[in-house]
N, C-alpha and C positions, 0 to 999 in steps of 0.2 A: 331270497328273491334275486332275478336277474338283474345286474346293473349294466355291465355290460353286452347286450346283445351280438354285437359280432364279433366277440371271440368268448362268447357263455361264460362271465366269470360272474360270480354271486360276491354276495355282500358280506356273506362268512368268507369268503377267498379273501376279501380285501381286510378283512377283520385280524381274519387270522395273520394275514401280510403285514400289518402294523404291529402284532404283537410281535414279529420277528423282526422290524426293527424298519421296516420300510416308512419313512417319514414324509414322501412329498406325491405328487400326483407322477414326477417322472421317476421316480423307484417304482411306482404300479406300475405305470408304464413297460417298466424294462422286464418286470418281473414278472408281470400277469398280460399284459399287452393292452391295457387300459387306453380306454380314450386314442389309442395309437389308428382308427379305423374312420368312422362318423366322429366321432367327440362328443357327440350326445350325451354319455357317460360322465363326464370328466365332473360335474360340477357333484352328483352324486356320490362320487367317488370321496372327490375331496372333503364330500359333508361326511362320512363314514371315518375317513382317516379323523377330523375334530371330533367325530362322537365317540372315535377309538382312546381319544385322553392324549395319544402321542401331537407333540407340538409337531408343526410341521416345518420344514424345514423351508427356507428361503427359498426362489429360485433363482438360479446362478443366470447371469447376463452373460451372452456370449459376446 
């Protein structure tokens, strides 16, 4: 299924992105362009990375 509409990424893209090691919503971000548009996305994303088993990593406070 589509998760991201404005840059067409599916839910296997982000599957497959967590088994290669991407842990948080801003590694999709960089890597797939997640959420980086609307942000509509962002909160499905995140539930895919927890359904992925990979913990997620912190996010860093600028």
């Amino acid at each position: 299924m589509y998760v991201c509409i404005c840059h067409g990424v599916t839910d296997k893209q982000i599957r497959t992105a967590a088994e290669s090691g991407i842990d948080s919503l801003e590694g999709l971000s960089e890597h797939l362009s997640v959420a980086t548009c609307c942000g509509r996305c962002a909160d499905c994303a995140r539930q895919l990375l927890r359904e992925s088993g990979v913990p997620e990593s912190p996010a860093v406070a600028a």
